[in-house]
N, C-alpha and C positions, 0 to 999 in steps of 0.2 A: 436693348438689353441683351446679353450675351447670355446665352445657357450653356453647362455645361452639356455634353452628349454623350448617349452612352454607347460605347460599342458594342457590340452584337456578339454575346457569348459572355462577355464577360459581368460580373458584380461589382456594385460601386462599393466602396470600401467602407466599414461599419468602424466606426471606435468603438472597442470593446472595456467596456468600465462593470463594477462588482455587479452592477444594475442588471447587465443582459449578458455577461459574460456565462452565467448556465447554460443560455439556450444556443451554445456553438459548443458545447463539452459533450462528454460520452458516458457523461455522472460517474467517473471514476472514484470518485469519493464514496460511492454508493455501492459500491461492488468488495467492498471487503469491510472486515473488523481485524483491531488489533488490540493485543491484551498487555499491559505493564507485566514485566519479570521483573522479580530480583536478579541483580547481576550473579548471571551463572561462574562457581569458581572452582569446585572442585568437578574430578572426574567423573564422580556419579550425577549432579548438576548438570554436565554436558550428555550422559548416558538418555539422561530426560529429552533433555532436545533435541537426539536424535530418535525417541522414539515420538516426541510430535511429530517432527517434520518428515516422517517416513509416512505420513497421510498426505494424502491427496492434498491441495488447495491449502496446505500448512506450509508456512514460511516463516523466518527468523532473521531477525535484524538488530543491528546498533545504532542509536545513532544519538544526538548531543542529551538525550533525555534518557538514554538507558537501552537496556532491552527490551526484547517486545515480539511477541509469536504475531503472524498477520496470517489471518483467513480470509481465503478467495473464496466470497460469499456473497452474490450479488443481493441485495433488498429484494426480497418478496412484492413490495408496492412500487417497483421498478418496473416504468410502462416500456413496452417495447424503443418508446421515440426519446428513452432516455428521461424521463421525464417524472417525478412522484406523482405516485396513484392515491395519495392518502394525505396531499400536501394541506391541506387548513386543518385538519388529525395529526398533520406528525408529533415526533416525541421531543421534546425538546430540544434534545442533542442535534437532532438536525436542526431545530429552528436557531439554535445557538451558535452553528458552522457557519466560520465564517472563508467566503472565499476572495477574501481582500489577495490572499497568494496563498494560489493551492498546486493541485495538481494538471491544473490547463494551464500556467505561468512556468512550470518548471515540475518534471519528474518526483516525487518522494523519493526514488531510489538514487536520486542526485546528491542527499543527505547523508546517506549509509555511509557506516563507517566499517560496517561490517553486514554484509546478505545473505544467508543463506535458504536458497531456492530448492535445492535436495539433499537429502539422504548423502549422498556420495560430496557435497562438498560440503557438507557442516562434519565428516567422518576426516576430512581429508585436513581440515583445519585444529582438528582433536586431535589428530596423529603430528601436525606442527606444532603446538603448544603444549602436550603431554608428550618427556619423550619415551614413558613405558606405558603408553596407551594402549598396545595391542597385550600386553602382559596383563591389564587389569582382570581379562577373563580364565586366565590362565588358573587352574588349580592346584594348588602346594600339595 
């Protein structure tokens, strides 16, 4: 009966299925929140989000569900090894997440239809789509 052998350094190769597929991730899922907007339309609607996203760990996006502010916010019961610290207590929402296809099958930001990571680029798309954006502050 013939075995296979395993070479020296290397890992034999695991199928990753919804089963064990956590425990090769970096719980990215776990590291932020993100909140429904209403779709922003006027000028002053946009003036708002660039005053969220001029904090720290605030980001803005579009994508086939809408708008949506995302906070770079890792979980508190986030063990160092990746791993919940609170898992038979979690709250629903996690128990309810499913990762049939998440963020270890493909990027979220692969979805955006629209990102904006700073200050300077959610201003620079305001000054594309408004074309008297920089007048709005101006005083009569």
């Amino acid at each position: 009966m013939a075995r296979a052998l395993k070479r020296p350094g290397r890992r034999a190769k695991v199928a990753i299925t919804p089963e064990n597929k956590c425990s090769f991730c970096a719980a990215k899922c776990c590291t932020y929140v993100t909140q429904h907007l209403d779709a922003p339309r006027s000028m002053a609607d946009f003036d708002v989000l660039l005053w969220q996203v001029a904090h720290r760990g605030v980001h803005v996006y579009k994508d086939e569900d809408g708008w949506f502010l995302l906070f770079e916010a890792p979980c508190t019961h986030l063990s160092p090894d990746g791993r919940c610290g609170i898992y038979a207590e979690r709250p629903r929402i996690c128990r309810d997440h499913s990762n049939d296809y998440c963020e270890y099958d493909a990027p979220a930001e692969a979805g955006f239809e629209l990102y904006f990571d700073s200050y300077e680029a959610l201003l620079s798309y305001c000054r594309r789509r408004f074309r008297t954006w920089d007048r709005r502050l101006r005083q009569a």
